[in-house]
C-alpha positions in Angstrom: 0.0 0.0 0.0 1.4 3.3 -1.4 1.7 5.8 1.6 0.1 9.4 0.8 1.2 12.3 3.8 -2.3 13.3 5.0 -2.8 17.2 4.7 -5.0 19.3 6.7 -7.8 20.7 4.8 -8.8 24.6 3.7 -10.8 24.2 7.2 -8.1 24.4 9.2 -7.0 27.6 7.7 -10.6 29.1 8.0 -12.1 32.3 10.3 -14.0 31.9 13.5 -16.5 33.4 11.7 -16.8 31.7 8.9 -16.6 28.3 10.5 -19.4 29.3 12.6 -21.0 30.5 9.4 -20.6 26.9 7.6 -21.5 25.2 10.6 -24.8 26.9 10.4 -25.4 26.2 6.5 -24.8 22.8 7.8 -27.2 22.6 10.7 -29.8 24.4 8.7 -29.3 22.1 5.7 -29.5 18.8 7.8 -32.5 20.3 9.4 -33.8 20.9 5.7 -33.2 17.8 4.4 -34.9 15.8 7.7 -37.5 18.0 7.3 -38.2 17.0 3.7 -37.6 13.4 4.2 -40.7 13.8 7.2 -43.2 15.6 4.7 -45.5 15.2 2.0 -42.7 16.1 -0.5 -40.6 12.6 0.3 -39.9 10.6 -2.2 -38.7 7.2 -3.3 -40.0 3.6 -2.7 -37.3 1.6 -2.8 -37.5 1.1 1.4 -41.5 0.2 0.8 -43.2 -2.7 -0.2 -42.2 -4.9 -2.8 -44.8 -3.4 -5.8 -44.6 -6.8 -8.3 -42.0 -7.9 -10.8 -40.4 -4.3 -12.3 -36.6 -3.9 -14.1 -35.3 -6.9 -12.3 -37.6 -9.2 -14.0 -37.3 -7.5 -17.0 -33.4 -7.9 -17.6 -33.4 -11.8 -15.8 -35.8 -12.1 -18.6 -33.7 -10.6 -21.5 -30.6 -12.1 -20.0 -32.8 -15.8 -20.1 -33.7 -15.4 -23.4 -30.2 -14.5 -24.4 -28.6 -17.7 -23.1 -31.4 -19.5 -24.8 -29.8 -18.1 -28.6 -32.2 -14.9 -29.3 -30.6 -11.6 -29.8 -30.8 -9.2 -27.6 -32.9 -7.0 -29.3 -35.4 -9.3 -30.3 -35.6 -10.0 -26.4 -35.6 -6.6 -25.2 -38.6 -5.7 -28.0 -41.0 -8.7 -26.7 -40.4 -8.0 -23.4 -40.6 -4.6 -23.1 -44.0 -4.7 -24.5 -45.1 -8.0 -23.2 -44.9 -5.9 -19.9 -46.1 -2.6 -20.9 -43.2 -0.2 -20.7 -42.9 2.8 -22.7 -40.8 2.2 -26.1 -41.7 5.7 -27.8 -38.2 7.1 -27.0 -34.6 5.8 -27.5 -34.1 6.6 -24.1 -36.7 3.5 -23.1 -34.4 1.4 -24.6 -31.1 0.1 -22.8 -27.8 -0.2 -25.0 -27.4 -4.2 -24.3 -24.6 -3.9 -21.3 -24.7 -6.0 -18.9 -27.8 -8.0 -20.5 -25.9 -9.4 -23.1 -22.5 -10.5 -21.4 -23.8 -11.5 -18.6 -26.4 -13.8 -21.2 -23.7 -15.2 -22.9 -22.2 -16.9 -20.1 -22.5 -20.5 -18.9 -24.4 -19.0 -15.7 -25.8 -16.0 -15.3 -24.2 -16.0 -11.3 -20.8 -16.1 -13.8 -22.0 -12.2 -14.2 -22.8 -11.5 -10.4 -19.6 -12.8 -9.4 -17.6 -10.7 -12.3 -19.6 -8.0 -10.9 -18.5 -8.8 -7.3 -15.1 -8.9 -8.1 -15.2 -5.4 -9.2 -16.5 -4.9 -6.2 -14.2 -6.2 -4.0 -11.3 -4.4 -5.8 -13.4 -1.5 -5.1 -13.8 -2.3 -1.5 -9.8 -2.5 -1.2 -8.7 0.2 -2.7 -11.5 2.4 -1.5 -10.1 1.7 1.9 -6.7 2.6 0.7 -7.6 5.8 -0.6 -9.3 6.7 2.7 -6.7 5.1 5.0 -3.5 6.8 3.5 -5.3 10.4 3.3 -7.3 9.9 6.3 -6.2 7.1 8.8 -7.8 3.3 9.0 -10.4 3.9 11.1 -11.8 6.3 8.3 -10.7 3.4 6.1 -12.6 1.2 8.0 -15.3 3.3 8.4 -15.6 3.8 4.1 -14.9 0.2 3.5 -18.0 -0.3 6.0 -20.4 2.2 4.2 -19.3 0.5 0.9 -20.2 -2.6 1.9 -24.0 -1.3 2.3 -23.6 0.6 -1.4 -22.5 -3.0 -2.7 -24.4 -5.7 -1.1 -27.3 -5.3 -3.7 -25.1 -7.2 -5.9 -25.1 -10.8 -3.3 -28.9 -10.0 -3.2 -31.1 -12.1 -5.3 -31.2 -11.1 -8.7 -30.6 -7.6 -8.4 -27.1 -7.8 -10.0 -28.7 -7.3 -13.5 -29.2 -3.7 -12.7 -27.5 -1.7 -14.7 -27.1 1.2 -12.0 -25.3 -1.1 -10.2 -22.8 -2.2 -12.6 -22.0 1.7 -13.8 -21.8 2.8 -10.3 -19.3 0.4 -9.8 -17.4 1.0 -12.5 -17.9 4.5 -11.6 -16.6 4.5 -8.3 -13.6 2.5 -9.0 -12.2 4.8 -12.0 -12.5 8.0 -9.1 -10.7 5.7 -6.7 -8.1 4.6 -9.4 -7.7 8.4 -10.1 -7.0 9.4 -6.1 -4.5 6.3 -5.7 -2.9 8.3 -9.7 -3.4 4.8 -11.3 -5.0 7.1 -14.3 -5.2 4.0 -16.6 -7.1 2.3 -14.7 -9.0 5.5 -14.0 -9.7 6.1 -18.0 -10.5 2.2 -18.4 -13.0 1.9 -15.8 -14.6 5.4 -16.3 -15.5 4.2 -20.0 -16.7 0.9 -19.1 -18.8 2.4 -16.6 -20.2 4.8 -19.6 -20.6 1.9 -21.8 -22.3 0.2 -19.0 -25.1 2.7 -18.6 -25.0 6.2 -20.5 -25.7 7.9 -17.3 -22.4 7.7 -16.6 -21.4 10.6 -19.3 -21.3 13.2 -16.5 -18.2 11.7 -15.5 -16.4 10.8 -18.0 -17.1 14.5 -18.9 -15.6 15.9 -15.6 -12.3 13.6 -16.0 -12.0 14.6 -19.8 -12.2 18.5 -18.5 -10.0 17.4 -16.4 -7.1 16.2 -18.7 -7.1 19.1 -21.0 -6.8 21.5 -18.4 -3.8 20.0 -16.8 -2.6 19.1 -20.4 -2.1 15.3 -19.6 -1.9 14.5 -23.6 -2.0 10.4 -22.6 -5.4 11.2 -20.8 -6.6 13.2 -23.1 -5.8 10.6 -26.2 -7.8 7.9 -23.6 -11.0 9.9 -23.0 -11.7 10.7 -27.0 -10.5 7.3 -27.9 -13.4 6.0 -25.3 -15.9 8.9 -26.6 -15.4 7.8 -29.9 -15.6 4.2 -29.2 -19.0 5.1 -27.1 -20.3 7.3 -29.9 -19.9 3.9 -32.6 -21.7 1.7 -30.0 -24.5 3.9 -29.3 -24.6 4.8 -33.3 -25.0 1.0 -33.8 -27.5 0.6 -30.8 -29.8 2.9 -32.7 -29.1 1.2 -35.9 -31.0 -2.0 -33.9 -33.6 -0.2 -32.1 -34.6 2.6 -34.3 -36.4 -0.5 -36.8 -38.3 -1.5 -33.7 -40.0 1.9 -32.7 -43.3 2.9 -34.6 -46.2 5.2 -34.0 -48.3 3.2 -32.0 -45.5 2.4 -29.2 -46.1 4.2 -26.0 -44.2 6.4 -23.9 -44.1 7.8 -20.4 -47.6 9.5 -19.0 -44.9 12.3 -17.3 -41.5 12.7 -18.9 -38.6 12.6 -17.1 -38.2 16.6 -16.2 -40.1 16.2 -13.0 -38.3 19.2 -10.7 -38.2 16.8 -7.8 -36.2 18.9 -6.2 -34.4 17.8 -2.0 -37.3 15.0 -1.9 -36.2 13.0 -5.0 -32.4 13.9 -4.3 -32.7 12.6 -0.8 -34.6 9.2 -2.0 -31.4 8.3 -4.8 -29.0 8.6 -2.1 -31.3 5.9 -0.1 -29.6 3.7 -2.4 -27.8 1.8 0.5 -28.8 -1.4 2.3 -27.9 0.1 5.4 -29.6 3.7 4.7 -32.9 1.5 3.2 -32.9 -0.4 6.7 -33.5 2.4 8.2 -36.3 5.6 8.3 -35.7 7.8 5.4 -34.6 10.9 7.4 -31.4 9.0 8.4 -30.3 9.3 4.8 -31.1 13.2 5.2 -28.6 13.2 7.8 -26.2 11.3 5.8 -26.6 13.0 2.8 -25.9 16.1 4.8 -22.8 14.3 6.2 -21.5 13.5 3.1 -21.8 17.2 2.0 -19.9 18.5 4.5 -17.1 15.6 4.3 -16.9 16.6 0.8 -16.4 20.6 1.4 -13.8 19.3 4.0 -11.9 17.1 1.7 -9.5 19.5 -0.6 -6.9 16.7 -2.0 -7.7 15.8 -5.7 -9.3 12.8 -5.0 -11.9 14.2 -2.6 -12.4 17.3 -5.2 -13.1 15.2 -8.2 -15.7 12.9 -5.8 -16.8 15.7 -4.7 -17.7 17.2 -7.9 -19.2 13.9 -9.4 -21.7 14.2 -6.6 -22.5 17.6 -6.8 -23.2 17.3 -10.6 -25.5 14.2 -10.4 -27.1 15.8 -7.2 -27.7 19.1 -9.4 -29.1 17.0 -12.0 -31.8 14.6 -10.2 -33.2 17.8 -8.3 -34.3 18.3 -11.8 -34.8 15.3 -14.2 -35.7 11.8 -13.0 -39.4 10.3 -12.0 -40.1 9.4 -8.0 -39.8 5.1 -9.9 -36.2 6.4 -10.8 -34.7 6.4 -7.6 -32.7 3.2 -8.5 -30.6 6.1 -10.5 -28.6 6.9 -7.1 -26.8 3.7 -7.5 -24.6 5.5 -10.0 -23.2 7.3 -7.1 -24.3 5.4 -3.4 -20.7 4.6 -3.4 -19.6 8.1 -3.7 -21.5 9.0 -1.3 -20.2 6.6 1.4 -16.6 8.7 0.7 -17.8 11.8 1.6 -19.5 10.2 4.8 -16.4 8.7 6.1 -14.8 12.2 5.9 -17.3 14.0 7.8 -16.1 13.2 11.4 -12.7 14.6 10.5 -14.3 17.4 8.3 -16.5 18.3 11.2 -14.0 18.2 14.0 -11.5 20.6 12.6 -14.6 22.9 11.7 -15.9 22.8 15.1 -11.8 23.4 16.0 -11.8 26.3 13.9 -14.9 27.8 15.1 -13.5 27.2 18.5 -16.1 25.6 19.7 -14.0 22.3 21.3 -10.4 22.3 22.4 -8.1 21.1 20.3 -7.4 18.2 23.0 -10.6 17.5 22.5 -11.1 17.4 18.9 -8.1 15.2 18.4 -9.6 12.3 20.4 -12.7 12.2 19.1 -12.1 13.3 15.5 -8.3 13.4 14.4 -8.8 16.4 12.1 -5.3 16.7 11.5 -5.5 13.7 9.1 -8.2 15.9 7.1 
């Protein structure tokens, strides 16, 4: 394991007053968000009762039919309407990632445990990220938060989510990036985007990235990948574009729904331990994860950081209340941002002087911020 000095953050360099200031923003945000989560304007349903067979059954389906010989278009296209989901737009339509690899093997738990192992290495090296910045008991305490983020893929069937397997992906390319294993980084990012287009965000951010710090061999990766992406999709619509016709049926709502704190609290539910528990704990979290964010200035904890923000930014605005799977893309994020907030909040509280330093130290070691 590669040994990074841990750095105090901006924090630690901050006013009296404008701690204090933060630490209100943060109170009133928490409050906010706990608030939402207790009224009319929640969202999400993922912690309610099973409603019958949805995406789950849909993709075990495709993936079934798949390893029986059909294509996966031809599956996708009976099923889709066999069940009555919208097929008006392009967007109703999944590129064929993880459905088709995962059909072409032996057994489909080949797939799940492919996807596990990803998430394993994701689980190691997200706890070396976090322990060489931060300490291991914030290792630990990541790896521990991860393991709620991943255990969706040991349950049942849910590996064939697509969320799941770009989220993954996801999250390993940003960890790849903070441990500067950048090829791993570029590889990963663009297998999460081929995984599930919701991913382009990202990939976006790192390309940005690249050309403003004039890393030539990154930049060369990320338009290799776009292109690469850009063929895929282009044949994807080649397949589906034959299957769409006037009479197919779209979405009662579309997907600009302005759901605002209540549907960006419900996507970062997206954790077994978080859906275990009453909704306004993930307000909290959420909240937590903020502030561990703003507290966490090395490169790795500002390109998290950023991801997070961005997606957050966008599902206050697009994505319908069934949508909420969506915050897989980024429940592993998340869990980094949490497991910097007790440092991030002990040196703010340290710089507001509201606790002696003695104090802080034992309880939150911010000086491994």
């Amino acid at each position: 394991m590669s040994t990074l000095h841990a750095q105090p953050t901006a924090i630690a360099g901050w006013s009296v007053g404008k701690a204090r200031a933060v630490l209100a923003v943060f109170a009133a945000t928490a409050l906010f968000f706990v608030a939402v989560a207790l009224s009319p304007m929640r969202s999400g349903f993922a912690d309610g009762p099973l409603r019958g067979p949805g995406d789950i059954a849909l993709y075990r389906a495709e993936i079934d039919r798949i390893h029986a010989g059909e294509s996966y278009y031809a599956a996708a296209a009976d099923e889709l309407r066999a069940r009555g989901y919208p097929t008006k737009s392009i967007f109703n339509w999944r590129t064929p990632l993880p459905m088709w690899l995962v059909g072409i093997l032996p057994e489909a738990v080949l797939g799940k445990a492919m996807l596990g192992g990803a998430a394993i290495a994701l689980l190691l090296l997200g706890f070396e990220l976090v322990a060489n910045e931060a300490g291991p008991r914030q290792g630990m305490l990541a790896a521990l938060l991860l393991l709620g983020a991943l255990m969706p893929i040991a349950l049942g069937d849910l590996f064939v989510m697509t969320e799941l397997w770009s989220g993954v992906f996801l999250a390993l390319s940003a960890v790849a990036y903070g441990l500067d294993r950048r090829r791993l980084g570029i590889v990963t990012g663009i297998a999460a985007l081929f995984l599930r287009e919701l991913a382009a965000p990202y990939c976006v951010l790192c390309a940005i990235g690249a050309i403003k710090d004039k890393r030539h061999g990154e930049i060369v990766g990320w338009i290799a990948g776009a292109a690469a992406y850009c063929l895929f999709y282009a044949i994807h619509l080649s397949h589906v574009l034959p299957l769409m016709s006037a009479t197919n049926t779209a979405h009662q709502a579309g997907w600009v729904r302005l759901g605002g704190a209540g549907f960006v609290i419900s996507t970062a539910q997206m954790n077994v331990w978080l859906l275990l528990l009453p909704q306004w704990v993930t307000a909290l979290f959420l909240a937590a994860a903020l502030l561990g964010f703003a507290g966490w200035s090395r490169p790795a904890g500002q390109r998290i950081g950023i991801t997070v923000a961005i997606y957050l930014a966008a599902f206050s605005i697009v994505g319908q209340p069934i949508n909420q799977y969506w915050g897989s893309m980024i429940a592993p994020l998340l869990c980094f941002g949490a497991a910097r907030f007790p440092a991030a909040f002990g040196q703010l509280l340290l710089s507001a002087r509201l606790l002696h330093s003695t104090e802080i130290g034992r309880i939150f070691n911010p000086s491994r911020v």
